[in-house]
C-alpha positions as CSV (number, residue, x, y, z in Angstrom):
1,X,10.5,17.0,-10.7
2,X,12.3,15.8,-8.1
3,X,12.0,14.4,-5.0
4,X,10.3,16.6,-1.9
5,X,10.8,15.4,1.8
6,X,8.5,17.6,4.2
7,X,8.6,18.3,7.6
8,X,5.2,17.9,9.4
9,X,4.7,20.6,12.4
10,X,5.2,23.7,11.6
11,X,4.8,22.6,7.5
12,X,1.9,20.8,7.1
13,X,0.3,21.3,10.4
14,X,0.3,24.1,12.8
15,X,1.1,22.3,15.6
16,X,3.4,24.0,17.1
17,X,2.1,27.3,18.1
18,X,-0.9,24.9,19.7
19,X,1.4,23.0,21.6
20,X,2.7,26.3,23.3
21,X,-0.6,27.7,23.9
22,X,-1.1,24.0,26.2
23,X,2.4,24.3,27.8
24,X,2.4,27.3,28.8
25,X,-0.8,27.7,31.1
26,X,0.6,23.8,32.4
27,X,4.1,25.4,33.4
28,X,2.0,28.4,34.8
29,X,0.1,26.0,37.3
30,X,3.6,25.0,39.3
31,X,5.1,28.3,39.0
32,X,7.4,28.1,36.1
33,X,7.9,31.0,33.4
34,X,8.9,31.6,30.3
35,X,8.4,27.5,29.5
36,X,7.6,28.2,26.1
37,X,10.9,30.0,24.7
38,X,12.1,26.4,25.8
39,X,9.1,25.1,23.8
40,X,10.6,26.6,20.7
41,X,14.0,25.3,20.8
42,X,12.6,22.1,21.2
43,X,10.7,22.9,17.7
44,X,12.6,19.5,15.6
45,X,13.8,17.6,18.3
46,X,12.4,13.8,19.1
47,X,10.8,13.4,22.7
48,X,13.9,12.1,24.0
49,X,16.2,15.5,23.0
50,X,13.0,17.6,24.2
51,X,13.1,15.8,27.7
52,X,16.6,16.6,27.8
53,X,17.1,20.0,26.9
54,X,13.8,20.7,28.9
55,X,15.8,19.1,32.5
56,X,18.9,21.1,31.4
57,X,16.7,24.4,31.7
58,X,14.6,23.9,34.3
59,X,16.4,21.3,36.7
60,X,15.9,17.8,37.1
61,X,13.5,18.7,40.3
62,X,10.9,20.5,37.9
63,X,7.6,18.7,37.5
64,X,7.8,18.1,34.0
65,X,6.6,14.7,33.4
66,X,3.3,16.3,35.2
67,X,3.3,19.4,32.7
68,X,3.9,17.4,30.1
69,X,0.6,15.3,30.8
70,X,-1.2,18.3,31.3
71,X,-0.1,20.0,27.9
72,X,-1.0,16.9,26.2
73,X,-4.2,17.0,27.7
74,X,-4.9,19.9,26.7
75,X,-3.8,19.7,23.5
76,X,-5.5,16.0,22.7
77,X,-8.7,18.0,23.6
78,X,-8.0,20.8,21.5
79,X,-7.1,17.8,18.5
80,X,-10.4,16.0,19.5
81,X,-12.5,19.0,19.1
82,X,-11.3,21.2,16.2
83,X,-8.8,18.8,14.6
84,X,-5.1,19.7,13.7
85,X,-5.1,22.9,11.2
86,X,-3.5,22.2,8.1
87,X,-0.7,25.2,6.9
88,X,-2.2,27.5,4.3
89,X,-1.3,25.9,0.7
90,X,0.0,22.7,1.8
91,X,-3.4,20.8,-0.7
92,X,-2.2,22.9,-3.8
93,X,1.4,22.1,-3.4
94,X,1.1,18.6,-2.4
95,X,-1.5,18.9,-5.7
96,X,1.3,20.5,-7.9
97,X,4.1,17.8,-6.8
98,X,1.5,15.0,-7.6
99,X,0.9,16.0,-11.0
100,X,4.4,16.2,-11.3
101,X,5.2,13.1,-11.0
102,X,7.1,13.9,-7.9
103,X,7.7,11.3,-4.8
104,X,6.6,12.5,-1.4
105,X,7.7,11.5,2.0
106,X,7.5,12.8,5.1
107,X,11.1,13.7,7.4
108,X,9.7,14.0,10.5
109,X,10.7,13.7,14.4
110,X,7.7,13.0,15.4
111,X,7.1,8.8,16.6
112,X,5.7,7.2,13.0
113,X,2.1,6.3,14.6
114,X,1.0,9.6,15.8
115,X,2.3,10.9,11.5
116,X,0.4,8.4,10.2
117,X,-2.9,9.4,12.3
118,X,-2.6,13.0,12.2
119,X,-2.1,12.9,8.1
120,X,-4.6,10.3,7.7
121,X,-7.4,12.4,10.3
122,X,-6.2,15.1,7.5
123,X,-7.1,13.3,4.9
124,X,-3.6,14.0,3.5
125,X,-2.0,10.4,4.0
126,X,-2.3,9.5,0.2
127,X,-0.2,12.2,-1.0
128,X,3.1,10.8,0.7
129,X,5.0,8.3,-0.7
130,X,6.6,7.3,2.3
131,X,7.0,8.2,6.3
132,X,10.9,8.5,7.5
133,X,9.8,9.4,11.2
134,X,11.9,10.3,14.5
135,X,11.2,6.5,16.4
136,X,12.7,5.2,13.2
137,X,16.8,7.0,13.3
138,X,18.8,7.0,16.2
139,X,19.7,10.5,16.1
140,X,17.5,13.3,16.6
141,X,17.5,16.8,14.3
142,X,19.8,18.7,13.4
143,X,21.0,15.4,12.7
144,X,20.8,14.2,9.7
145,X,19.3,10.8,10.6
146,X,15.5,11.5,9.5
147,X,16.4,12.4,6.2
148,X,18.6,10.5,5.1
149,X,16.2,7.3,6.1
150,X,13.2,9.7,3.8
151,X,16.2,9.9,0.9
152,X,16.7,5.9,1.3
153,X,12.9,5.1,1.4
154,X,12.3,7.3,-1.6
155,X,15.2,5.5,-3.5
156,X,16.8,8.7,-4.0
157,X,19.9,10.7,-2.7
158,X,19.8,13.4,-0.7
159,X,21.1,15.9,-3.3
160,X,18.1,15.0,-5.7
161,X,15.8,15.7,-2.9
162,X,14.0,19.2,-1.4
163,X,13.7,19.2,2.2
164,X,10.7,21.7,3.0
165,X,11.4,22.5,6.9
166,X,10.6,25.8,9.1
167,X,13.0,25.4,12.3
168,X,16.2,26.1,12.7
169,X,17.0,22.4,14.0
170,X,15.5,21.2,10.8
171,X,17.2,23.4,8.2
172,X,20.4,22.5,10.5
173,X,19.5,18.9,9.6
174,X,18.6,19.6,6.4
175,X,21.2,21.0,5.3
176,X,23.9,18.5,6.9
177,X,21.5,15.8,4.6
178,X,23.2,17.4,1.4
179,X,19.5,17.8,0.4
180,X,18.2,21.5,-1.2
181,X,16.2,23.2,2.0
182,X,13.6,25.5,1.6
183,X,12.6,27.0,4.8
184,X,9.2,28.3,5.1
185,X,9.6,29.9,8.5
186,X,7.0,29.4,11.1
187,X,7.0,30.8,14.8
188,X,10.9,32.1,14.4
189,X,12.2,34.3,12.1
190,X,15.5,32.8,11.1
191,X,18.6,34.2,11.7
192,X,21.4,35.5,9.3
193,X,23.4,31.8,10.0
194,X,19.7,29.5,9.2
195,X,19.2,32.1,5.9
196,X,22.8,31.1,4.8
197,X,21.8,27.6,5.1
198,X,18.7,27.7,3.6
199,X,19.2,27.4,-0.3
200,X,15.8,29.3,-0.5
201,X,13.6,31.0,1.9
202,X,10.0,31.4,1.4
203,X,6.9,33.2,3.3
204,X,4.5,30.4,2.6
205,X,3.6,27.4,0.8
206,X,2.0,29.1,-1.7
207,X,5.4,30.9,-2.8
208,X,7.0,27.5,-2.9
209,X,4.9,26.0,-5.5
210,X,5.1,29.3,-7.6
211,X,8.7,29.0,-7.6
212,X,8.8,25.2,-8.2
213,X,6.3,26.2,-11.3
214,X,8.7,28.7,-12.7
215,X,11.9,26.3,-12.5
216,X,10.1,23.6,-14.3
């Protein structure tokens, strides 16, 4: 078995579509629209390259910095209260790999702290081998950055790894690693140019470990 670098949001957790259900009511209360098409092609992108592409749509005189404390208000009581939903068959894949002697790690642009206290509040921490997270690269996806620095923690090189990743910006990055990707799409269906980079793409976890089971 080889070696499996996941993305986090949109994989393991579903994160995303909570994040837009806080933003959007946020941009609502000073008059912007339509903030969370934005939202979504922010989906892979480190704080920094989310601040940025948000100014470049909205103007650098939108109150962003105050809808962006508001969302994450929202969403920190949302987290607080129902916890972070975990992506149906993420336990029996991360099972499966385990067994197989697979190594784990986590490619992911989110800052390392906030990874490592959403998987542990999980209780899926133990199952990853290693955390290559987006404070940790310089460059943001569809970079390469946060998967190569998985492939290097893992001891490995990208082409012996699968890269499990649902965005566009992360199968960009993915593929630009060298690494196998396997998208399992999550709020966007992916286009004609993501399918082409995608070596497989799958409807959910589930079908990922039932193909991993019949290539072994």
């Amino acid at each position: 078995m080889r070696n499996v670098i996941f993305d986090m949001d949109g994989v393991i957790f579903d994160t995303e579509r909570l994040y837009i259900e806080c933003i959007r009511p946020a941009a609502e209360k000073y008059g912007i629209t339509g903030i969370e098409d934005a939202a979504r092609a922010c989906i892979g992108l480190t704080d920094v390259e989310t601040k940025r592409l948000m100014r470049e749509r909205f103007g650098e005189d939108a109150p962003l910095k105050a809808i962006e404390q508001e969302a994450f208000k929202a969403f920190q009581k949302r987290y607080e209260e129902e916890g972070l939903t975990v992506k149906d068959g993420v336990v029996e894949l991360l099972e499966y790999l385990k067994q197989a002697g697979a190594r784990i790690a986590i490619g992911s642009s989110t800052e390392h702290d906030i990874v490592e206290m959403e998987l542990r509040d999980a209780g899926l921490l133990e199952y990853f081998d290693v955390l290559a997270c987006g404070d940790m690269v310089q460059h943001s996806k569809p970079e390469p950055d946060v998967f190569l620095l998985a492939a290097e923690l893992l001891d490995a090189e990208p082409a012996d790894c699968i890269i499990i990743e649902d965005s566009f910006n992360g199968v960009t990055a993915a593929r630009r690693a060298g690494a196998t990707v396997y998208m399992v799409p999550d709020l966007l269906e992916p286009t004609a140019e993501i399918r082409a980079m995608a070596d497989k793409v799958f409807g959910s976890l589930h079908e990922v470990k039932e193909w991993l089971e019949e290539m072994a």
